[in-house]
N, C-alpha and C positions, 0 to 999 in steps of 0.2 A: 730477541735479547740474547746475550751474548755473556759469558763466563769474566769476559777482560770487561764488558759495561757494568756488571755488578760489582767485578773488584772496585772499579775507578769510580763507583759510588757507594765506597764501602760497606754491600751488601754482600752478608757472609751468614747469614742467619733465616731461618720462616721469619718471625717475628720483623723481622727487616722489611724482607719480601715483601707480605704483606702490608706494612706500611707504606710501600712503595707504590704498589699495584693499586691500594686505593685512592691515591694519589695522583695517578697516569694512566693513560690509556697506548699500552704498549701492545696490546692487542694477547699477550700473551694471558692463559688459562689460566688459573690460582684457584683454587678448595678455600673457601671462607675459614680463618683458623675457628672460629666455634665449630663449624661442619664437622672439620674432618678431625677435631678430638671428640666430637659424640660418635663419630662414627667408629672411633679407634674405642672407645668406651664396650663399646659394643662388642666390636669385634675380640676385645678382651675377658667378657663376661664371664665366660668358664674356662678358665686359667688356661690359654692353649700354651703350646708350647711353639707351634708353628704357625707361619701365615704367611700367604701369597696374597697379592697386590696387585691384581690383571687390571691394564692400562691407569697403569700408578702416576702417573703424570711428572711430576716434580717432588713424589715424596711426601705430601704432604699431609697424607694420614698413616703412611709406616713410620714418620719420625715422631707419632703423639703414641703407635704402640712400645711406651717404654717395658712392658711388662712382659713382654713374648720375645726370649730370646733366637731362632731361626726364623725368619725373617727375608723375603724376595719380594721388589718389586719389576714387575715388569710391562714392558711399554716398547710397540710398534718405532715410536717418533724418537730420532736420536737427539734429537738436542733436550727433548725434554729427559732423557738418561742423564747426558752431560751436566744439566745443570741439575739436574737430583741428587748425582753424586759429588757435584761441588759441593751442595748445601748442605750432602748427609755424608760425610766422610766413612764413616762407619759402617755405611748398611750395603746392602747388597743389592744393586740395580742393574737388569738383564737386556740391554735391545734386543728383542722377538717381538715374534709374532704371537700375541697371545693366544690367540685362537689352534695355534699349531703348539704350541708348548705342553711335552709330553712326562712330566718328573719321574722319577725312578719311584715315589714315595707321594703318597697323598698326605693334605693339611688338614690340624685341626681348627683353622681360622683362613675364610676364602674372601676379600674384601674386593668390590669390583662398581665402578661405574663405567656403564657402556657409554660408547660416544652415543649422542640424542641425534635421534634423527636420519641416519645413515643404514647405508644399506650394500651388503657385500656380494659380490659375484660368487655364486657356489653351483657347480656344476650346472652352469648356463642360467640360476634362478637366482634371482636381486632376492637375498634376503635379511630381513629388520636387524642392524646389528644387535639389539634388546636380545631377541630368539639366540644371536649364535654367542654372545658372552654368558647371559645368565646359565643358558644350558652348559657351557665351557666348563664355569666356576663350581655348578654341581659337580661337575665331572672329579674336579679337582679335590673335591670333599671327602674326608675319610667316616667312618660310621660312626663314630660321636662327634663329628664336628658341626661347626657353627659357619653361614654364610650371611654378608652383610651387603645389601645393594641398595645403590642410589638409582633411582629408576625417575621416568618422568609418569607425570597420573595417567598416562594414557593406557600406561602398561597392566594398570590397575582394573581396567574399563575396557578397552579394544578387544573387539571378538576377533581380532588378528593373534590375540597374544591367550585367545582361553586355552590353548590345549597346555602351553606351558605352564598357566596358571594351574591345571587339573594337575598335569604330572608333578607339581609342588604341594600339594595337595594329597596325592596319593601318594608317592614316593618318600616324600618328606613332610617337614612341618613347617606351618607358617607362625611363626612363634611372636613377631611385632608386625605391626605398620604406625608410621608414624609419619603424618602429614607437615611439612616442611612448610614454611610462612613465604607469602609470593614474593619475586625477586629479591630470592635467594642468590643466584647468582647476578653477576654484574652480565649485561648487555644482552640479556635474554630474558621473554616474560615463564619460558616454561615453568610449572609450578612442579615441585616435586616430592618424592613421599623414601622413606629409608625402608626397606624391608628386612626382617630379620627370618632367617630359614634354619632350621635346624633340619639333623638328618633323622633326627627321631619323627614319630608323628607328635602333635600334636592335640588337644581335645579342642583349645578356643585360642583365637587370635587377641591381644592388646593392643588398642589400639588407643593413641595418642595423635593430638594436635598441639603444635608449636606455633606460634601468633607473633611472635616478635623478634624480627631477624636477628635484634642485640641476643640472642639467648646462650647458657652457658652450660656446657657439659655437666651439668647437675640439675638441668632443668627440670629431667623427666620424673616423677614421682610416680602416683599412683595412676593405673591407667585411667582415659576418659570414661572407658567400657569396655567390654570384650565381646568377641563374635564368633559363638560355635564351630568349628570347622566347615560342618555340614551345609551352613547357610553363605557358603563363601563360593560356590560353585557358580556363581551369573557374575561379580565383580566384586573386587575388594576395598573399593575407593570408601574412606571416611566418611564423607556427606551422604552416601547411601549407605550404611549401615548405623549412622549415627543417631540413637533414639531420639532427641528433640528434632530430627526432621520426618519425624515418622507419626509426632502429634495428630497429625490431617486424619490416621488412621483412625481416632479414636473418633473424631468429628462424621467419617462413614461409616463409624462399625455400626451402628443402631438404625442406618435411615435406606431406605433405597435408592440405588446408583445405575448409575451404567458408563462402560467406558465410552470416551469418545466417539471409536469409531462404532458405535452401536447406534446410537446419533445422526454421525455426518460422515462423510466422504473425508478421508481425509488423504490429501496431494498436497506432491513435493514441487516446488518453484521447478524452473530449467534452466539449465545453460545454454549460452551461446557463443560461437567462436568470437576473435575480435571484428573479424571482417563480416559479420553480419548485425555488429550495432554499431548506428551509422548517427549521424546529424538529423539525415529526416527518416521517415516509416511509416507505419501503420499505427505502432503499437509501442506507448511509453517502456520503455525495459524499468520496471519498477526496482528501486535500492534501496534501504532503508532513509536515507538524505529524502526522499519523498514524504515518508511519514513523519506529522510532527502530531501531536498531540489528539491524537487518532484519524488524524484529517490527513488527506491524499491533497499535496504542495506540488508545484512545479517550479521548477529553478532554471537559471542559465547555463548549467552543464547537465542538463538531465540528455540521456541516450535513447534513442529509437531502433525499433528491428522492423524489417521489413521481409518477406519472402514468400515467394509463389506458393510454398507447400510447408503445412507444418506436420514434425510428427506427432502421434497419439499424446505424448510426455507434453510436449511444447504445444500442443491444442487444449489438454489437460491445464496448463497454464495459465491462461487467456483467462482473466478477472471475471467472474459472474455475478448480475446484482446476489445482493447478500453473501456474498463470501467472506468467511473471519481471516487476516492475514495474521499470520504469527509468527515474528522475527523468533529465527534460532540459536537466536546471540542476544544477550541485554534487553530481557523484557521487563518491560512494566504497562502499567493503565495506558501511559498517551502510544505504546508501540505497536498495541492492536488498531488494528483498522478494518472496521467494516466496511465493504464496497459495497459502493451505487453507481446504478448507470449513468455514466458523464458521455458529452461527448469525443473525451479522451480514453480509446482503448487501452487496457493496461496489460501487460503478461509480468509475471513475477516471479525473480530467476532463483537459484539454488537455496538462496538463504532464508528463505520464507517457505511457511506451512499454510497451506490453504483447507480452510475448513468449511465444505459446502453441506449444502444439500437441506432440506425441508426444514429440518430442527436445526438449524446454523440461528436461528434467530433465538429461540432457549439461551445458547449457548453463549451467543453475546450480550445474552440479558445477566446470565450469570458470572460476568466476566467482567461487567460492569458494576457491579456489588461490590463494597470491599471486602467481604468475608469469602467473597467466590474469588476474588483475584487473587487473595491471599493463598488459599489452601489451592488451587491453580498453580502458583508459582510455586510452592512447597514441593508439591511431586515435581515441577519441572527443576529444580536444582535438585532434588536429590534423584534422577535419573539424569542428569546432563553430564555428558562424557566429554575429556577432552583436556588439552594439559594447556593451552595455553587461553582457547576464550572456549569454554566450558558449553557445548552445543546440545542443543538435543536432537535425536534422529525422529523419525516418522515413526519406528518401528516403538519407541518407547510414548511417544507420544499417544500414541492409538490406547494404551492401556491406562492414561491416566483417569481417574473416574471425577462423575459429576453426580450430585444429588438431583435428582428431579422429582419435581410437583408428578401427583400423578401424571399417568402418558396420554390423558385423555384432556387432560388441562395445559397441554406445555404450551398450546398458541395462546393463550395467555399472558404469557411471558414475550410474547413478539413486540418488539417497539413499533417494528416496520407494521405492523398491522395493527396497531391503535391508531396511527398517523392515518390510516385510509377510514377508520372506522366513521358511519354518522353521530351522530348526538346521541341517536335513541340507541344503537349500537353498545355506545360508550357508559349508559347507563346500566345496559344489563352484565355489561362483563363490572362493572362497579358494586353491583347486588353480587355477584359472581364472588369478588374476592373479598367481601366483606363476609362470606359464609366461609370460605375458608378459612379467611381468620383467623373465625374463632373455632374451628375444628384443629388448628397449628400453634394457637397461642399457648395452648397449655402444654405444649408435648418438652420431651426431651431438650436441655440445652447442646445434645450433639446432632437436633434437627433444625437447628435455627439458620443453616442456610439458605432451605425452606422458605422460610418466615418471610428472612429478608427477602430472598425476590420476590415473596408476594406482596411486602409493605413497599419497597421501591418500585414496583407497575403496580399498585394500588395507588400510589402519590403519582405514576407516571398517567396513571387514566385520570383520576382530579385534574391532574396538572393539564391534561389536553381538553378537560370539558371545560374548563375552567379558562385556557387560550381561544375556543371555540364560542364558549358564551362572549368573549370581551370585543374576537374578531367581528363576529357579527353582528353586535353591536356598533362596531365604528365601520362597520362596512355601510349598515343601516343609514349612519348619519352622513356619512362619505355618499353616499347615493342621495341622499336627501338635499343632500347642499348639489350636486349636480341634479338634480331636479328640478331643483330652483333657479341654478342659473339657465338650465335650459328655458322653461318659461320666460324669465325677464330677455333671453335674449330675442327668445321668438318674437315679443312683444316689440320688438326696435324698429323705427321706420325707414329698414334699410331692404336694398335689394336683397334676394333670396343667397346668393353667391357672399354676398358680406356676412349675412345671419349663419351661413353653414363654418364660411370661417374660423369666425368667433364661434360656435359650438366646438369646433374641432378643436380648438385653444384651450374649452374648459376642459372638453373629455380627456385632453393629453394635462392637464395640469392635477386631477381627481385621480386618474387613473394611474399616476404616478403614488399615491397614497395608499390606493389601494391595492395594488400586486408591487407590493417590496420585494417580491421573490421569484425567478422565474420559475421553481417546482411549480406555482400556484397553476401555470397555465401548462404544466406537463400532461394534466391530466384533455385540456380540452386539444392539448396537439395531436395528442393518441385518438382521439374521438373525430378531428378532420382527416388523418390518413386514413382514415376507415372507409371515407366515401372519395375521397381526394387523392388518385392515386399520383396526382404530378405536384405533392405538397413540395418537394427539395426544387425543383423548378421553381419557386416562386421568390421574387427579391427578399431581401432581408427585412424592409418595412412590412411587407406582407404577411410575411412570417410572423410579425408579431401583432398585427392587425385583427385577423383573423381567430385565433385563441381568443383574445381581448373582448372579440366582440360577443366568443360565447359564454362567457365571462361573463361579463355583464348583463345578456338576456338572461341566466340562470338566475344572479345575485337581484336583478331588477323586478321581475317576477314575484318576488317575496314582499314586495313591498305594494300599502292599498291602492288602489287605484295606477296599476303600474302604466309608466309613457317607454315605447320600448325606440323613441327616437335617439337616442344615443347608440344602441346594439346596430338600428338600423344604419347612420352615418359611422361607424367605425368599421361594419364588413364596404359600403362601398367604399370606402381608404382604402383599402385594399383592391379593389379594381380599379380605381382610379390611378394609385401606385402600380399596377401590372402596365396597365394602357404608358403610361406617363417613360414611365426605364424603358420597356420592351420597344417602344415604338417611335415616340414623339422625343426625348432627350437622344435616346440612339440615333434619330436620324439628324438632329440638329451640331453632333459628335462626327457624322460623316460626311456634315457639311465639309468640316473643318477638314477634316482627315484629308477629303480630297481637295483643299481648298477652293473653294467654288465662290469665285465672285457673284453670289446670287442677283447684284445688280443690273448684272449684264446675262448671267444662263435663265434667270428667270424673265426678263425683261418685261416681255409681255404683262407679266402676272403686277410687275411696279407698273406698266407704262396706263396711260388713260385714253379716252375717246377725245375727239373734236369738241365736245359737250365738255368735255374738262372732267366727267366720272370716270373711275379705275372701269378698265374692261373687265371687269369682274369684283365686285364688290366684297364675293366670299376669298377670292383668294388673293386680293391685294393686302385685306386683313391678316391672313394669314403669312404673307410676304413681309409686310410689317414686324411682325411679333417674331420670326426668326430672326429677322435682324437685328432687332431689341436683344432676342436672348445673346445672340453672337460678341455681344458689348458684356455682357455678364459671365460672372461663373458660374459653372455647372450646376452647383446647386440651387442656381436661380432660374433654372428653364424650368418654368412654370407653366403648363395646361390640363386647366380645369378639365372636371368630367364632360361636363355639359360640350364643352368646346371640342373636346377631342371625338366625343360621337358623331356632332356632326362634321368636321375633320374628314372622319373618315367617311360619311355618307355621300359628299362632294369626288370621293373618288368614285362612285359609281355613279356619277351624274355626266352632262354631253359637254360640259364646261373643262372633264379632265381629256377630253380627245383634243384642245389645243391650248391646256395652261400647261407651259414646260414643268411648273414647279409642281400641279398634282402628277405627272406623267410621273415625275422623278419619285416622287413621295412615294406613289403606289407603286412602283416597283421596287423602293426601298423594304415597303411592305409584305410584298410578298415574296422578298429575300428570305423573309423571317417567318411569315405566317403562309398557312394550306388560301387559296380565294376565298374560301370560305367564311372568312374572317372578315369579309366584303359583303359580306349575302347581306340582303335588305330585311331580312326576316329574323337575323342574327342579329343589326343594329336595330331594330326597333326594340328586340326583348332590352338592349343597352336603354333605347330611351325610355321604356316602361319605369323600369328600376330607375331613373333619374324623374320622370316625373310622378312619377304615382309615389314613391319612396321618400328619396332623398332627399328632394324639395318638401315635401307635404312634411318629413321632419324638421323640418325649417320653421312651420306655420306653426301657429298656435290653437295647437289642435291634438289630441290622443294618439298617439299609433297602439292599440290594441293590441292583444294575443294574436284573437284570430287574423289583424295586418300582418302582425310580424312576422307569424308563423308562415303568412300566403311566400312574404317576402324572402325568409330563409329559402325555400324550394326555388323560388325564382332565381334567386342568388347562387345556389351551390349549381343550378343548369347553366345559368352563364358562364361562372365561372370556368368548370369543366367542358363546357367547347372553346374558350378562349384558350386554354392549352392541350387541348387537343387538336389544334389547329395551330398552336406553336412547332414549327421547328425546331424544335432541340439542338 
């Protein structure tokens, strides 16, 4: 903006100015007229005579000192000269270099706002323009004089800026602080605070807060409080010296505590460059857009990191079950988040505090309170630094304290370890907190943080004996009716193969009722990798086959007279499913792949004798039925168990030395499998478990403990040579 633009819109006045400036966005700087007459107020307080004005901008608070007759402002930027002395005809505006301005005579009034944010070349070191004005403006001060600075709150708080804060402290006094209402300025969130220094010392600081940007050079009256000198030495910032946020202190002074890190580990998220978070990875790069109301979200812009080697910090990273996340920006109840182990790895970068280790489950019991969330957040606003989103560090975090139940009772307070506990378990930690109780009910109202997390996991153990009595109940009657249909179906006078069908139909339709959740079956996936070490090898239907079926021998067992023919037809699903993907669909996919007129490479196997029968009766069958599948979709290549054992026993018969289509088959086979997987002695254990088992859970007839149990060991040998004898 320009001297002849203000003429030609007849602005010749502040007062103008400013109507103007709030109006437009001219990009150009302007002092809020209420600011800079409190700050002129100020710097008039003890009648100076003189006053300097280092990087005075446009005048704007030398033209509100009407009371101090010598008077300089000076300012770096010429145009902001130019139009300062349009606007103030009268006063006296310097282009310098503030920082170089050397007067014959020192002032009793030093008014200064540094530029925010910048930083200047000084003998080869970038430093904070804040350090080299403030320090400047002292300089300029005569021994009764008065200095007035608009600073940003970081100036307040920053261990960049403690030694100047000491040497204002030691050298001079800090006579005000007075915290400034957010977006004070226009196009900036920086929050800022006035300080007033005199040369003398001081005993206590006054400190004020302004709440409403409308405010008016009269606003300040009595202070809010004041702050010994002495206790000013860590930071001066408002929110942490202000007594109503220091209440929580009274809620610990009577109980026993301990800080954080007494507790848990506690680690800082990491960074990473931009070129190592990518589209795909390893590892979710966890942002707050992940956490919604305590729960870990994935989105369509979420980022991944992927790389060969991490350091200590970025391993330190890496999400552990039970780790407390805590955003260092904008907390509340839904922004903590406790991890579990998912299949999605998580690492969690700068902005987040992780809080591990043993007692992390305490800690998010008492986090989960609202008397613990509150007094929680209490210390974490009145220790968070920062001028524009108010952060807290590691280093302040660690000291904020936590009440605890004795140290011999805090798993008590484990959510995660009620959720594993039994029934009979869950009753003694119920006796458990019902004596606490009443050892807690009577004490102190500054011990009832206490209380509460003992009455909220006192309702959280009810509450799980209480889901626990209702589950197994309808687990009960969920088994009960698949009981029943087992029986009636057994009862059908249908082939064996039709009877196991329709069993499989009920167990897939009950067993849908019964596990709504897959944690349910986390616990039996953990118990097959134990003896199974090729469990990720196995299909997906497998995967879930398997759990399922221990599943149900545990929950079936509890009931009288238990039939464990359902446990037994849902583990063979699952080898029937191995056989069926690994062998018999893959090879009927490589038909295809190679296109293979099988009517003409198999010939023989379609063709028939002079007698008008197939020269081979088992494998014209099986010639048939890939053709069948070849008309179908993939999900319809269907071979039974029964079929595909003996399948494959015709390949070690004299029938596959001149059927083109088993020659082909078993060599498809043993693309994929060791011979072994051919041995006679390997398919018979197959047809045992299909007749003594599988079928006979068909019939209408008991499978026993001592069956089922024969059958599990039978089971888990098969299984474990059939991929051991996989090709990977």
């Amino acid at each position: 903006m320009t001297i002849e633009e203000l003429k030609s819109k007849g602005i010749t006045s502040f007062e103008k100015v400013a109507d103007y400036l709030s109006r437009s966005n001219t990009g150009l700087f302007f002092l809020p007229n209420n600011l800079a007459k409190l700050v002129a107020v100020l710097a008039q307080k003890n009648n100076p005579k003189s006053c300097i004005n280092l990087n005075s901008n446009l005048g704007e608070i030398l033209s509100n000192c009407t009371e101090i007759v010598n008077k300089v402002g000076i300012d770096i930027n010429p145009q902001n000269i130019e139009l300062a002395k349009y606007l103030n005809p009268s006063l006296q505006f310097e282009n310098l270099d503030p920082l170089s301005y050397n007067p014959e005579t020192l002032f009793d009034s030093v008014i200064c706002f540094p530029p925010l944010g910048q930083r200047v070349q000084i003998e080869g070191r970038r430093v904070k323009s804040e350090q080299l004005y403030l320090t400047k403006s002292l300089q300029l001060l005569n021994e009764k004089g008065c200095a007035v600075f608009i600073v940003a709150n970081n100036f307040l708080t920053a261990p960049a800026f403690e030694e100047l804060r000491n040497t204002i402290l030691g050298k001079y006094g800090l006579d005000t602080v007075i915290s400034l209402p957010k977006g004070i300025l226009r196009n900036t969130g920086v929050e800022l605070s006035i300080l007033v220094v005199n040369h003398n010392k001081i005993e206590a600081a006054k400190y004020y807060k302004i709440k409403d940007r409308a405010f008016s050079k009269s606003t300040l009256g009595d202070s809010d409080f004041s702050v010994l000198t002495d206790n000013l030495v860590e930071r001066w910032d408002y929110n942490f010296h202000n007594p109503k946020n220091r209440e929580y202190e009274k809620e610990l002074k009577n109980q026993e505590t301990k800080r954080i890190d007494e507790l848990v580990e506690v680690v800082l998220g990491t960074h990473f460059s931009k070129e190592e978070i990518k589209e795909e990875g390893d590892f979710l790069w966890l942002t707050s857009r992940n956490i919604s109301n305590g729960s870990l979200i994935f989105t369509d812009n979420d980022k991944l990191v992927s790389k060969k080697e991490f350091s200590r910090r970025e391993q330190n990273a890496i999400l552990q079950n039970g780790d407390i996340l805590i955003p260092r920006i904008q907390r509340n109840r839904e922004s903590f988040y406790v991890h579990t182990d998912s299949e999605q790895r998580v690492i969690a970068l700068q902005h987040f505090i992780i809080l591990r280790g043993k007692n992390a489950d305490y800690v998010a019991t008492f986090l989960n309170t609202d008397n613990g969330i509150k007094l929680f957040n209490q210390q974490i606003e009145r220790h968070a630094r920062g001028s524009v989103i108010p952060t807290i560090s590691i280093s302040d975090l660690k000291n904020i304290e936590i009440p605890i139940l004795p140290i011999e009772d805090l798993e008590l307070a484990s959510k995660r370890k009620l959720k594993k506990l039994s029934y009979e378990e869950l009753l003694a930690i119920k006796d458990k907190y019902e004596n606490l109780k009443k050892v807690y009910q009577d004490t102190k109202d500054s011990q009832r943080q206490i209380l509460e997390i003992m009455q909220q996991n006192h309702s959280e153990v009810m509450s799980t004996m209480g889901r626990i009595e209702n589950k197994v109940d309808d687990i009960n009657s969920i088994l009960k009716e698949l009981v029943s249909d087992f029986n009636s179906i057994k009862e059908l006078p249908r082939e064996v193969d039709e009877r196991i069908n329709r069993l499989n139909e009920s167990l897939d339709s009950k067993l849908d009722k019964l596990i709504s959740d897959q944690k349910q079956l986390d616990f039996y996936i953990t118990e097959i990798k134990r003896w199974f070490d090729f469990y990720d090898l196995l299909e997906s239907k497998s995967k879930k086959y398997l759990p399922e079926a221990e599943y149900i021998f545990d929950h079936i067992s509890k009931l009288e007279n238990p039939d464990y023919s359902p446990f037994i037809l849902q583990y063979c699903r699952a080898l029937e499913n191995e056989l069926l993907k690994k062998i018999f669909r893959a090879y009927v996919q490589s038909l295809i792949d190679r296109e293979m007129e099988i009517t003409k490479v198999f010939e023989w196997d379609f063709g028939r004798k002079e007698s008008g029968k197939p020269n081979s009766e088992n494998t014209f069958k099986l010639a048939k039925h890939l053709q069948r599948c070849l008309k179908k979709s993939k999900e319809e290549w269907f071979f039974e168990l029964g079929s595909m054992e003996v399948n494959l026993r015709y390949l070690t018969g004299k029938t596959a030395e001149k059927s083109p289509l088993l020659i082909d088959l078993k060599t498809f086979v043993l693309n994929s499998f060791e011979k072994e997987i051919l041995n006679i002695q390997y398919l018979d254990e197959i047809k045992t478990i299909i007749r003594d088992y599988r079928n006979q859970s068909a019939h209408p007839n008991l499978i026993d403990t001592e069956k089922a149990l024969k059958f599990h060991k039978e089971m888990k040998e098969c299984l474990i040579s059939l991929m051991e004898n996989y090709k990977k």
